[in-house]
N, CA, C and O atoms as a GROMACS GRO file, in nm:
protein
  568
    1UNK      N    1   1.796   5.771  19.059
    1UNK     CA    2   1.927   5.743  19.006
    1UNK      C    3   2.029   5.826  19.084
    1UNK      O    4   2.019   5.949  19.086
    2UNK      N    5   2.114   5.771  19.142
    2UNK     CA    6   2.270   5.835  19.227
    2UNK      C    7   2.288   5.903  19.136
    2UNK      O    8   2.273   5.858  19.023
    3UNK      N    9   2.326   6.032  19.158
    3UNK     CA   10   2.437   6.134  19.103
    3UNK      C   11   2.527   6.203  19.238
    3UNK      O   12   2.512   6.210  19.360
    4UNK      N   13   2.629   6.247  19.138
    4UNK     CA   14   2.726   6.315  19.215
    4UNK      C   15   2.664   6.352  19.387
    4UNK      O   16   2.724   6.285  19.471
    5UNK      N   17   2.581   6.425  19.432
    5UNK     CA   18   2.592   6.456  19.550
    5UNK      C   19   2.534   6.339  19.641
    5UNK      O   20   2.577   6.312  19.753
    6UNK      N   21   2.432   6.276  19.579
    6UNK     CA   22   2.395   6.135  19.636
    6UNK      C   23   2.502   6.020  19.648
    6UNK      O   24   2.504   5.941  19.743
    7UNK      N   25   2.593   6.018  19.536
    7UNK     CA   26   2.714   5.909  19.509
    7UNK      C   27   2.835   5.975  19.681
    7UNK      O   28   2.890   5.895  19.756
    8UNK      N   29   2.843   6.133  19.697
    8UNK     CA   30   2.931   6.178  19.817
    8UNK      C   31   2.821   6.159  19.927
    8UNK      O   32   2.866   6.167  20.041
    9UNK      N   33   2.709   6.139  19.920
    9UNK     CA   34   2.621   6.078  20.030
    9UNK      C   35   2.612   5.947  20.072
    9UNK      O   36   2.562   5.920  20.181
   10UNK      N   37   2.664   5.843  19.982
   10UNK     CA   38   2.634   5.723  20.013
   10UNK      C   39   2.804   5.708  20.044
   10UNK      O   40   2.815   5.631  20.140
   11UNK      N   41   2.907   5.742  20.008
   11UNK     CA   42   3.063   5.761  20.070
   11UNK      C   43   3.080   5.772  20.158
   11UNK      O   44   3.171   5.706  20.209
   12UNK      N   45   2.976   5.894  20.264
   12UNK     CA   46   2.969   5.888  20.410
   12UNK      C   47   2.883   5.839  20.452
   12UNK      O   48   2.859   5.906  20.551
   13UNK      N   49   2.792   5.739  20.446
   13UNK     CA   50   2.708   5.660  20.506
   13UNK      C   51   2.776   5.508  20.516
   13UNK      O   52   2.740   5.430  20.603
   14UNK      N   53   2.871   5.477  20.425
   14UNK     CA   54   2.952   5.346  20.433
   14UNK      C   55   3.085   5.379  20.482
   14UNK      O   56   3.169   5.289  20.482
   15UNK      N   57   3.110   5.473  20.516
   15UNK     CA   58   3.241   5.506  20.601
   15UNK      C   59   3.269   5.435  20.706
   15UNK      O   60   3.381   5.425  20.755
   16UNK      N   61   3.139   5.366  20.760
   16UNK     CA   62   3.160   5.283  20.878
   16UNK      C   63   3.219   5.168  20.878
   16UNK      O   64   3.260   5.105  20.975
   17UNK      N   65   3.225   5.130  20.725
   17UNK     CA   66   3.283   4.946  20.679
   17UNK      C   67   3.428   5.002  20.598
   17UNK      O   68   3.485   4.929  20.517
   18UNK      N   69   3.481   5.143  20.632
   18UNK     CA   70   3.623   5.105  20.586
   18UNK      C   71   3.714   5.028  20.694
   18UNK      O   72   3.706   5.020  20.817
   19UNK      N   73   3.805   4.973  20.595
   19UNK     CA   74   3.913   4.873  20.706
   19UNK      C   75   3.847   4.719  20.753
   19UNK      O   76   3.914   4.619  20.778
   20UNK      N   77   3.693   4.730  20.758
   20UNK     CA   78   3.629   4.624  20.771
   20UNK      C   79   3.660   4.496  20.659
   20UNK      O   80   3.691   4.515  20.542
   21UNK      N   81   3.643   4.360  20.727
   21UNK     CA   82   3.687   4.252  20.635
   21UNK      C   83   3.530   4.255  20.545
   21UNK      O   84   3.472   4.358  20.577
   22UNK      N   85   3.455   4.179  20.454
   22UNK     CA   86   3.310   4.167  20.370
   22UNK      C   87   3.355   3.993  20.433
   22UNK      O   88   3.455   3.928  20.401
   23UNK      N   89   3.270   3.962  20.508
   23UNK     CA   90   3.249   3.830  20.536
   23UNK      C   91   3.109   3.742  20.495
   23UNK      O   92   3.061   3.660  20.573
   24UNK      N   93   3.059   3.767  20.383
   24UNK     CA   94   2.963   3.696  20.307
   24UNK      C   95   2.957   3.832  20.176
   24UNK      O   96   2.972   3.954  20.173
   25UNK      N   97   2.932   3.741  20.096
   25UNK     CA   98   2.908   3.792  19.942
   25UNK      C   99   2.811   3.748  19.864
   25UNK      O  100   2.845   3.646  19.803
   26UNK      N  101   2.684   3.790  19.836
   26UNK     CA  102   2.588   3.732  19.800
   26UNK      C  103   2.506   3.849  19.610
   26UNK      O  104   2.547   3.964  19.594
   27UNK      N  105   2.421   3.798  19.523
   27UNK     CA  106   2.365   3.889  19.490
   27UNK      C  107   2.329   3.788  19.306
   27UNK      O  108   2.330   3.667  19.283
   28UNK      N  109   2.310   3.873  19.240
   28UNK     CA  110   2.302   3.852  19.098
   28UNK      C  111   2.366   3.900  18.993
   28UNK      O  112   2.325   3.908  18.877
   29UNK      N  113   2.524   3.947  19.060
   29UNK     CA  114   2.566   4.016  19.005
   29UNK      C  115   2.699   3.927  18.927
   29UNK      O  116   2.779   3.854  18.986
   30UNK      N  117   2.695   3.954  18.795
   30UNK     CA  118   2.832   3.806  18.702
   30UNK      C  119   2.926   3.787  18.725
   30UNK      O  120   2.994   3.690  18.690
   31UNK      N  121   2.961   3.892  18.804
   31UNK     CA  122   3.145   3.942  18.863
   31UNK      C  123   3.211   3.812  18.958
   31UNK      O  124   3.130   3.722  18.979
   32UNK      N  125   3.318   3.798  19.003
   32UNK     CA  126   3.377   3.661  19.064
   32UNK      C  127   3.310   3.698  19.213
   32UNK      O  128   3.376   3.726  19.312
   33UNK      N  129   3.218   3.694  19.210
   33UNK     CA  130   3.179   3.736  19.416
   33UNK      C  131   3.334   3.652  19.526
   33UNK      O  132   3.410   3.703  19.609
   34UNK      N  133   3.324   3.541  19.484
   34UNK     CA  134   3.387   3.481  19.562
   34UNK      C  135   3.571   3.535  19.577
   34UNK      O  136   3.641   3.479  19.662
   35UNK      N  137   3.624   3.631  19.497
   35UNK     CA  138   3.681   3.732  19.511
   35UNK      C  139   3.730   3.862  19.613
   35UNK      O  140   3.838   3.916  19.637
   36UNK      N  141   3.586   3.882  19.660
   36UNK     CA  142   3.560   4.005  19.764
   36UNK      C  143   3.538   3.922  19.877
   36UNK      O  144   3.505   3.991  19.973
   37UNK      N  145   3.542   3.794  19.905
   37UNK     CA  146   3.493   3.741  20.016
   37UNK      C  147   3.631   3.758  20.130
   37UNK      O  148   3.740   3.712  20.098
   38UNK      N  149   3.616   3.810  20.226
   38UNK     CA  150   3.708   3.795  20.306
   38UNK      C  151   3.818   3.879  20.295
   38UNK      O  152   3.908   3.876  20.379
   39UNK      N  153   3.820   3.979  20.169
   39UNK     CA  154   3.907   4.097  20.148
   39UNK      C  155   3.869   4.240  20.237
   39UNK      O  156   3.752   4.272  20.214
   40UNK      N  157   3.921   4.309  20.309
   40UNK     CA  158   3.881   4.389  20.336
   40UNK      C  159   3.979   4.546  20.248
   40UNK      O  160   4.088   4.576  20.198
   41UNK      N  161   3.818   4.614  20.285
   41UNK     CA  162   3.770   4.722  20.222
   41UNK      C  163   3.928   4.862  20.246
   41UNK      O  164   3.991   4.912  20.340
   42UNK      N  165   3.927   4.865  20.190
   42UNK     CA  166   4.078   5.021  20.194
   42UNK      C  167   3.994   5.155  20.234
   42UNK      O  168   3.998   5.220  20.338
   43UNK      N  169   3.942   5.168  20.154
   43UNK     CA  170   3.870   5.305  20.086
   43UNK      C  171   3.719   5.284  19.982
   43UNK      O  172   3.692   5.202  19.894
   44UNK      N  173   3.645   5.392  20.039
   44UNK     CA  174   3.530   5.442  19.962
   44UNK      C  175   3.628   5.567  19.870
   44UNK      O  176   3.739   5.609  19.903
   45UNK      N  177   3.554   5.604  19.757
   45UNK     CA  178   3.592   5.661  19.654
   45UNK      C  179   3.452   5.687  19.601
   45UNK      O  180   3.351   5.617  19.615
   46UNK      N  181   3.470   5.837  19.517
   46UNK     CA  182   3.374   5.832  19.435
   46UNK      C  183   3.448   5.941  19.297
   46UNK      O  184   3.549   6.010  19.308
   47UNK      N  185   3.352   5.925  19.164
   47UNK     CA  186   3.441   6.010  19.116
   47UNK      C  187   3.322   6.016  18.961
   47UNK      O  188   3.292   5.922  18.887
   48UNK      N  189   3.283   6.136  18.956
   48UNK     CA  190   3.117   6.127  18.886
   48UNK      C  191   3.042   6.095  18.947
   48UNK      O  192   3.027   6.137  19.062
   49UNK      N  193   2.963   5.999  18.884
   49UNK     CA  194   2.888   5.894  18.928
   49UNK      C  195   2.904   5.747  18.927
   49UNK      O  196   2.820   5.657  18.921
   50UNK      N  197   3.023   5.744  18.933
   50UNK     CA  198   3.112   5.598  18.976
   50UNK      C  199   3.140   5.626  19.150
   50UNK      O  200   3.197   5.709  19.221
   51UNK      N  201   3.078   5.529  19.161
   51UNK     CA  202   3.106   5.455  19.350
   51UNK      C  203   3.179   5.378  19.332
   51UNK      O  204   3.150   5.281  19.262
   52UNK      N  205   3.323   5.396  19.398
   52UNK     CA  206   3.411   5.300  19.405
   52UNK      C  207   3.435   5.288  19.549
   52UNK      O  208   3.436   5.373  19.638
   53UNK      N  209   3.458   5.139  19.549
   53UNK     CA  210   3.526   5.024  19.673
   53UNK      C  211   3.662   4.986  19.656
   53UNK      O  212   3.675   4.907  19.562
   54UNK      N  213   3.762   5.014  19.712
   54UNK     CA  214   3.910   4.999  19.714
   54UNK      C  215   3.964   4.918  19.836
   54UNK      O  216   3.958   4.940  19.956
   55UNK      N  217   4.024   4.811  19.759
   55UNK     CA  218   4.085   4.697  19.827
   55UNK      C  219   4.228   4.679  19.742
   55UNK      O  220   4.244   4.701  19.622
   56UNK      N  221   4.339   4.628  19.853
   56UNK     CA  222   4.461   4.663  19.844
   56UNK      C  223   4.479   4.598  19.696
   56UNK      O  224   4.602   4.604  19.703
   57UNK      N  225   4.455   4.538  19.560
   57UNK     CA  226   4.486   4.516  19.492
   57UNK      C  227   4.388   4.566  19.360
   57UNK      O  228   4.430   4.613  19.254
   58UNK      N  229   4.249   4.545  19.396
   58UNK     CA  230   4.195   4.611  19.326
   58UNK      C  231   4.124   4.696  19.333
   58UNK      O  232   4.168   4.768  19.423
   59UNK      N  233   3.978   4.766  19.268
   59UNK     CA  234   3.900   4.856  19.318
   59UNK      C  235   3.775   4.763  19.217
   59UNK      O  236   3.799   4.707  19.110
   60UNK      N  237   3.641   4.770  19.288
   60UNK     CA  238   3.505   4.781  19.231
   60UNK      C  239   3.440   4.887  19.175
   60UNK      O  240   3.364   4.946  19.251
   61UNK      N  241   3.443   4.907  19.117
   61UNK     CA  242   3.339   5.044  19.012
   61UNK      C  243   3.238   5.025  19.008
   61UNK      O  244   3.217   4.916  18.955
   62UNK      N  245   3.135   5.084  19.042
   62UNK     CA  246   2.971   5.042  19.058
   62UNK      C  247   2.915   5.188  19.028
   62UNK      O  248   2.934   5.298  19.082
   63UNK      N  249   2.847   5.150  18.933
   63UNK     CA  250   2.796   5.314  18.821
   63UNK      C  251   2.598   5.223  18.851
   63UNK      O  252   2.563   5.106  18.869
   64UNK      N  253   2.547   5.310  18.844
   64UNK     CA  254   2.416   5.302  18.976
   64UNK      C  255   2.337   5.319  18.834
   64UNK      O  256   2.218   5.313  18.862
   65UNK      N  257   2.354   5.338  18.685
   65UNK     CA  258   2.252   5.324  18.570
   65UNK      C  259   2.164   5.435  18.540
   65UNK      O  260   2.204   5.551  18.532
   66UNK      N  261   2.055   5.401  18.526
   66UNK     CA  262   1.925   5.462  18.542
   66UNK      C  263   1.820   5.441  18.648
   66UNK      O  264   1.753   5.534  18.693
   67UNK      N  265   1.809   5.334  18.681
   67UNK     CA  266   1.784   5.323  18.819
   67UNK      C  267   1.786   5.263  18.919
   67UNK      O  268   1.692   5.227  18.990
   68UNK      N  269   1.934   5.245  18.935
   68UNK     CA  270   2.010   5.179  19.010
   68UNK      C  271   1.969   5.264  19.196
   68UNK      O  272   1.927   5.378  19.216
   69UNK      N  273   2.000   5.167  19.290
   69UNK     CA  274   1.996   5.215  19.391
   69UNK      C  275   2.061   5.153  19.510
   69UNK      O  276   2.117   5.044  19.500
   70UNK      N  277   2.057   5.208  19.603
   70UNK     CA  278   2.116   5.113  19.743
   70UNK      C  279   2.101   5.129  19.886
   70UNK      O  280   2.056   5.240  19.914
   71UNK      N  281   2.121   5.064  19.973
   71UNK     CA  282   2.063   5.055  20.081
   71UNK      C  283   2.181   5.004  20.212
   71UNK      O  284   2.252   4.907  20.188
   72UNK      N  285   2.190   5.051  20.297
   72UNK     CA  286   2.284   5.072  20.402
   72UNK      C  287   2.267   5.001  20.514
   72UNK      O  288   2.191   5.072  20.580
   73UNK      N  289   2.295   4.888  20.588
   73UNK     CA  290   2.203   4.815  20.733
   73UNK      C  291   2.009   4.776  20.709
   73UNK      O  292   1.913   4.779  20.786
   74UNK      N  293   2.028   4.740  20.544
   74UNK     CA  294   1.886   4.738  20.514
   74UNK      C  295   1.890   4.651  20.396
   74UNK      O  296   1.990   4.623  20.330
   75UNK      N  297   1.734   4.600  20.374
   75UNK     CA  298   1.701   4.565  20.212
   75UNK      C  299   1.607   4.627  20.129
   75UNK      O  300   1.555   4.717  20.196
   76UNK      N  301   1.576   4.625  20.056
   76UNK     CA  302   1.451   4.646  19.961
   76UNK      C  303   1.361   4.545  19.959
   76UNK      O  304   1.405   4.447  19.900
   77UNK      N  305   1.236   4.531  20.008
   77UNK     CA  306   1.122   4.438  20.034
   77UNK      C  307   1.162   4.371  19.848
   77UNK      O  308   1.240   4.443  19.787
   78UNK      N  309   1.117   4.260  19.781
   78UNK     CA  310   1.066   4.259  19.632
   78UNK      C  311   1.183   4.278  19.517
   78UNK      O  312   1.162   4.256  19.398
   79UNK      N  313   1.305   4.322  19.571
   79UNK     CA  314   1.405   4.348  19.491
   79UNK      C  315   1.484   4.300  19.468
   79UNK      O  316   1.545   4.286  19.574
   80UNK      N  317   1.568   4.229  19.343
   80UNK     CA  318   1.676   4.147  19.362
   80UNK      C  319   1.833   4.242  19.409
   80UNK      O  320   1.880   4.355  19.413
   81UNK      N  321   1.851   4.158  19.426
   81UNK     CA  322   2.021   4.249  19.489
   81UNK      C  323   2.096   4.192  19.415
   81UNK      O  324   2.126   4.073  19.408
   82UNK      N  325   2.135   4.302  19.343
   82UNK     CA  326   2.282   4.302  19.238
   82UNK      C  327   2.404   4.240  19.322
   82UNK      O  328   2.450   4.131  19.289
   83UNK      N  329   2.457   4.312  19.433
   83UNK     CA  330   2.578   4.291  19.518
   83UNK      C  331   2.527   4.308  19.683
   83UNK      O  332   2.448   4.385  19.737
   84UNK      N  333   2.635   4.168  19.747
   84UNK     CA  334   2.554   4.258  19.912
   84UNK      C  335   2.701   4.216  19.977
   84UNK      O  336   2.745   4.105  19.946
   85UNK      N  337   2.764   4.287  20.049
   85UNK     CA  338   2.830   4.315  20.109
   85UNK      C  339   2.840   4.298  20.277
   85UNK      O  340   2.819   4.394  20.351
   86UNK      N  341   2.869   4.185  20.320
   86UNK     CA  342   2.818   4.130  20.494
   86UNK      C  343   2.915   4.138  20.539
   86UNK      O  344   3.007   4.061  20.512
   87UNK      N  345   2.923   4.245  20.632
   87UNK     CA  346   3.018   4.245  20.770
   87UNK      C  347   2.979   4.219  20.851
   87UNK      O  348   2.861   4.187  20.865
   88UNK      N  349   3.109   4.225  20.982
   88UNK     CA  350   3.035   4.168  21.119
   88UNK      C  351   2.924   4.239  21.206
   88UNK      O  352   2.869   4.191  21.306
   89UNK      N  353   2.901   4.369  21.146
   89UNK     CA  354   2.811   4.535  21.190
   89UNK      C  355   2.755   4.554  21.123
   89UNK      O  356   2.672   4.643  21.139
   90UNK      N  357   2.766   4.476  20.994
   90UNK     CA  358   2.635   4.544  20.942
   90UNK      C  359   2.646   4.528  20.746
   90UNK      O  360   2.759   4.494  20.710
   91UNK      N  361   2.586   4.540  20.677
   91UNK     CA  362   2.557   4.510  20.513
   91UNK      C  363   2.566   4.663  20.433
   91UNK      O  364   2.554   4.775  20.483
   92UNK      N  365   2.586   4.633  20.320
   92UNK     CA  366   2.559   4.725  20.206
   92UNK      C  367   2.506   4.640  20.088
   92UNK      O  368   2.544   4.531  20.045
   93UNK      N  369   2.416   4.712  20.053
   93UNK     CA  370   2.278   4.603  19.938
   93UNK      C  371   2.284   4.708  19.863
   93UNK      O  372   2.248   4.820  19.898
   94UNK      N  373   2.357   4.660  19.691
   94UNK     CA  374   2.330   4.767  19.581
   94UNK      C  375   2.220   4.663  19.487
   94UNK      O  376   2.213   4.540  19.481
   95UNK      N  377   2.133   4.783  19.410
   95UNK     CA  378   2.030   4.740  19.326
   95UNK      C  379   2.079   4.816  19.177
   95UNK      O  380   2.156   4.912  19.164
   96UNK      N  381   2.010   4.741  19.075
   96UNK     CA  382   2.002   4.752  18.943
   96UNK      C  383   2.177   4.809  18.909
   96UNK      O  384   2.148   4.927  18.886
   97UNK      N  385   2.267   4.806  18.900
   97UNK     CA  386   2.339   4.842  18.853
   97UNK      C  387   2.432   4.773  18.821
   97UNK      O  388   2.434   4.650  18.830
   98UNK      N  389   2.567   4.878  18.758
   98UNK     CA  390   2.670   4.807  18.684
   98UNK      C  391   2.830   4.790  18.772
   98UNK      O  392   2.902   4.882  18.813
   99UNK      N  393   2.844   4.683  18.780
   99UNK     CA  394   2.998   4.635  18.857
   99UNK      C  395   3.089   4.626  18.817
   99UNK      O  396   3.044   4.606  18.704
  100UNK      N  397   3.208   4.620  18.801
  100UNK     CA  398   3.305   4.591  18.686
  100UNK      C  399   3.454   4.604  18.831
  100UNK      O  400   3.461   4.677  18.929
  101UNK      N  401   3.530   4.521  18.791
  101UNK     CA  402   3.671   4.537  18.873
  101UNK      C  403   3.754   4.609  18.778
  101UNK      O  404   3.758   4.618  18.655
  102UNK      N  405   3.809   4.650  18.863
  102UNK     CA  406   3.966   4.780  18.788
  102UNK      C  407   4.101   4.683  18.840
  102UNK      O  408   4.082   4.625  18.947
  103UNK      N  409   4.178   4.671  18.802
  103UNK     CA  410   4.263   4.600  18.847
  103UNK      C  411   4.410   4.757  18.833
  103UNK      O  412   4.438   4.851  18.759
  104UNK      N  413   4.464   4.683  18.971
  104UNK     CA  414   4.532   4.790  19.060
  104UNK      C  415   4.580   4.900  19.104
  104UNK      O  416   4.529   4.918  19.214
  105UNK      N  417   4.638   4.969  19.082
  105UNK     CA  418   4.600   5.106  19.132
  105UNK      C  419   4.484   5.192  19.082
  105UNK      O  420   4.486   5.229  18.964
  106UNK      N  421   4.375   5.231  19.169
  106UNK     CA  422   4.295   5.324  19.059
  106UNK      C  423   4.340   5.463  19.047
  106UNK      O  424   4.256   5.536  18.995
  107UNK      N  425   4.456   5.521  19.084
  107UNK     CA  426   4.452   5.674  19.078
  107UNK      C  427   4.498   5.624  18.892
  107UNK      O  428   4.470   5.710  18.809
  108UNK      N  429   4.542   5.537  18.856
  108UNK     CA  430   4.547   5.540  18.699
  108UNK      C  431   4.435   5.544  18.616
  108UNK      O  432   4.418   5.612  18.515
  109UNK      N  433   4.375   5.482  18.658
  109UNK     CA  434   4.236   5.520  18.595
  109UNK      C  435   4.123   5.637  18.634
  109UNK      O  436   4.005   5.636  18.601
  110UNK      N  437   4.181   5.722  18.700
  110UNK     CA  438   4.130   5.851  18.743
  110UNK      C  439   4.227   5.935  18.744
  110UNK      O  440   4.347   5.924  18.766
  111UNK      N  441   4.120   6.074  18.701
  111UNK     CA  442   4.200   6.206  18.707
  111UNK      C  443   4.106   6.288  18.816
  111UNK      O  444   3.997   6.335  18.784
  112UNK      N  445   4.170   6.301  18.963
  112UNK     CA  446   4.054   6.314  19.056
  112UNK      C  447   4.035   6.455  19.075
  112UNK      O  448   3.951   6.500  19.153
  113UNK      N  449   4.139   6.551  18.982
  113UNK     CA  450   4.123   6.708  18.986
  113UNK      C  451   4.056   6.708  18.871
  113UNK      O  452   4.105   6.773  18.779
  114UNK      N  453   3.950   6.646  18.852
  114UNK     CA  454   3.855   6.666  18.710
  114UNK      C  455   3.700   6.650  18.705
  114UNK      O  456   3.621   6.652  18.611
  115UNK      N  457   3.684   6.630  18.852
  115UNK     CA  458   3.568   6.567  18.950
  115UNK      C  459   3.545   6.696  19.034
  115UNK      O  460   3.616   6.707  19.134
  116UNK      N  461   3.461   6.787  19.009
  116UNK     CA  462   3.391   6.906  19.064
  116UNK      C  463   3.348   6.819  19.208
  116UNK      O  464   3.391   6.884  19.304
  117UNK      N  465   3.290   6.715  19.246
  117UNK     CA  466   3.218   6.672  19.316
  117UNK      C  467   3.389   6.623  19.414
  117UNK      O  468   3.380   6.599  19.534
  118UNK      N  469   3.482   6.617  19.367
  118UNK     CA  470   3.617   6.554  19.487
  118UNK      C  471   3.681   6.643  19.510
  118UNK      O  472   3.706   6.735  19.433
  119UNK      N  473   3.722   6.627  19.636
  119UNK     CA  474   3.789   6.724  19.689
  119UNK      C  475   3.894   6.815  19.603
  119UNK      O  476   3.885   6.936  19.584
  120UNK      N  477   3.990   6.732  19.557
  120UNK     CA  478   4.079   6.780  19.453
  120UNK      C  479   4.027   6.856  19.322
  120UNK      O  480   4.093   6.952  19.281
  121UNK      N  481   3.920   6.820  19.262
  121UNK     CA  482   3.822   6.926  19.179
  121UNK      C  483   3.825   6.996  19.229
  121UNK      O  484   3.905   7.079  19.187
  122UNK      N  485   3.756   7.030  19.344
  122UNK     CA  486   3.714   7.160  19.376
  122UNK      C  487   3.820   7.244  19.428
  122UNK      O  488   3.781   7.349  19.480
  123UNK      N  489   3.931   7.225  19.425
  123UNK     CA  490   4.054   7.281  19.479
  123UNK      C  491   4.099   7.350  19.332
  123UNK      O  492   4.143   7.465  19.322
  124UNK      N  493   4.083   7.271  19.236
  124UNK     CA  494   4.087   7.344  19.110
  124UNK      C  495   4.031   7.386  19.092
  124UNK      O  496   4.066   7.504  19.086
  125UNK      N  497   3.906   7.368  19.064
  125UNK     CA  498   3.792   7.464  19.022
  125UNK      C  499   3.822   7.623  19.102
  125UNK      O  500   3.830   7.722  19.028
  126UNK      N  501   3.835   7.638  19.227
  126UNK     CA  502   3.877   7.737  19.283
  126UNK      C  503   4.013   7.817  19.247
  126UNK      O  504   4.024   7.931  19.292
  127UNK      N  505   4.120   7.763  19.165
  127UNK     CA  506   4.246   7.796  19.143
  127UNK      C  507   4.212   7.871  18.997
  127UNK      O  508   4.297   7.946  18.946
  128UNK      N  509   4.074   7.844  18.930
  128UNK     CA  510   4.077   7.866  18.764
  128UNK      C  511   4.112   8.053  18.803
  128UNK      O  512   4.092   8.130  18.897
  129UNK      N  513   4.179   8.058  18.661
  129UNK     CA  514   4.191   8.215  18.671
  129UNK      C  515   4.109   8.309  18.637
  129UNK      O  516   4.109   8.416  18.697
  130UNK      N  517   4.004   8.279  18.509
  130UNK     CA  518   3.877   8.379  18.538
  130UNK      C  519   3.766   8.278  18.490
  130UNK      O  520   3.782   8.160  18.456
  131UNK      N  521   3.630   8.366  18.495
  131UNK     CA  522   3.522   8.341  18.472
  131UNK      C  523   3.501   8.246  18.329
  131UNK      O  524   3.431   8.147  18.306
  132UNK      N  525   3.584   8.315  18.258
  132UNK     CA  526   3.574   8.252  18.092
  132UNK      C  527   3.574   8.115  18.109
  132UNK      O  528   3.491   8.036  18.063
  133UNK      N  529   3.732   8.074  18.223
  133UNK     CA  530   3.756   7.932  18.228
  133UNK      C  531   3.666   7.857  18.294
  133UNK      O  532   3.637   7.741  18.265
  134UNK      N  533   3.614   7.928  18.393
  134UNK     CA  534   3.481   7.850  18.506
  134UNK      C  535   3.379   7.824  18.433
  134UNK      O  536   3.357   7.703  18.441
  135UNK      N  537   3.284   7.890  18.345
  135UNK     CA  538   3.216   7.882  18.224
  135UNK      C  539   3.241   7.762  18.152
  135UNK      O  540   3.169   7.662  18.159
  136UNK      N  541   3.353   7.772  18.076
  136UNK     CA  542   3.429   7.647  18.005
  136UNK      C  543   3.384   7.481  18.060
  136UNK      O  544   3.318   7.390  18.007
  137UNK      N  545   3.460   7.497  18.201
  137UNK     CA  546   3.443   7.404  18.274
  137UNK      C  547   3.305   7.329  18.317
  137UNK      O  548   3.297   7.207  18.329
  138UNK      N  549   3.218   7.403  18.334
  138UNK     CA  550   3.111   7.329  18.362
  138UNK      C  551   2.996   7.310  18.250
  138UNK      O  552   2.882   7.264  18.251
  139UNK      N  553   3.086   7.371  18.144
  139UNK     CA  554   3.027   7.326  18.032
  139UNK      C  555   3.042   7.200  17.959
  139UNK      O  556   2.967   7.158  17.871
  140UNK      N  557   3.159   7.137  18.011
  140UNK     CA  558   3.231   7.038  18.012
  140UNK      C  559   3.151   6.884  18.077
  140UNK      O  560   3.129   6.774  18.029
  141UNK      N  561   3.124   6.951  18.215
  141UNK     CA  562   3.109   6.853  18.298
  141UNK      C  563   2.909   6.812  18.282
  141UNK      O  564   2.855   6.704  18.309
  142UNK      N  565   2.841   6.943  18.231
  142UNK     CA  566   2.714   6.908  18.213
  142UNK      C  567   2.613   6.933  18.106
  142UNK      O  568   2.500   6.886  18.116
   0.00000   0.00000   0.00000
């Protein structure tokens, strides 16, 4: 199951398809596929264990479950594919998980200084004024 440091691992492994157009859309997943076809990609995002895909109007939220997984210029032999993602260089194949569209801006639906794991977390987390509050905080988050 993706968590936080795996979810900022798979952010820089698809860094290669930002700006890229998704020129096939394939999978088992209920969402409008035919939507993402031909939109290209803004931004990777992550924020928890939500993987987000950002395109100029909306964003994809893809929360990876219990044992959700995914695969980069590859497939899974035996596995159905939730979502697959075809560029002209190359695919992204997510398994078992949950999709959902956000409709438009996502910094509204995120508070990204609240995410230990994003940059902006950790800029706070570093600003707290003592121990009591650092304590607090990650008591919070786990």
């Amino acid at each position: 199951m993706p968590e936080g440091l795996s979810i900022i691992l798979l952010k820089e492994e698809v860094l290669q398809f930002t700006g890229k157009k998704i020129i096939a859309v394939s999978g088992n997943s209920k969402i409008d596929q035919t939507r993402l076809l031909n939109q290209k990609i803004i931004a990777f995002k992550s924020w928890g264990k939500h993987f987000l895909v950002c395109f100029k109007e909306f964003t994809l939220r893809i929360h990876f479950l219990m044992f959700g997984s995914y695969r980069v210029n590859e497939k899974k032999p035996d596995r159905p594919i939730r979502l697959n993602f075809t560029f002209k260089n190359g695919e992204i194949n997510f398994y078992s998980c949950s999709i959902k569209f956000l409709e438009g801006d996502i910094n509204t639906y995120y508070d990204w200084t609240t995410d230990v794991m994003n940059e902006d977390g950790i800029l706070n987390l570093l600003n707290l004024k003592s121990d009591r509050n650092l304590k607090r905080l990650f008591v919070m988050h786990y």
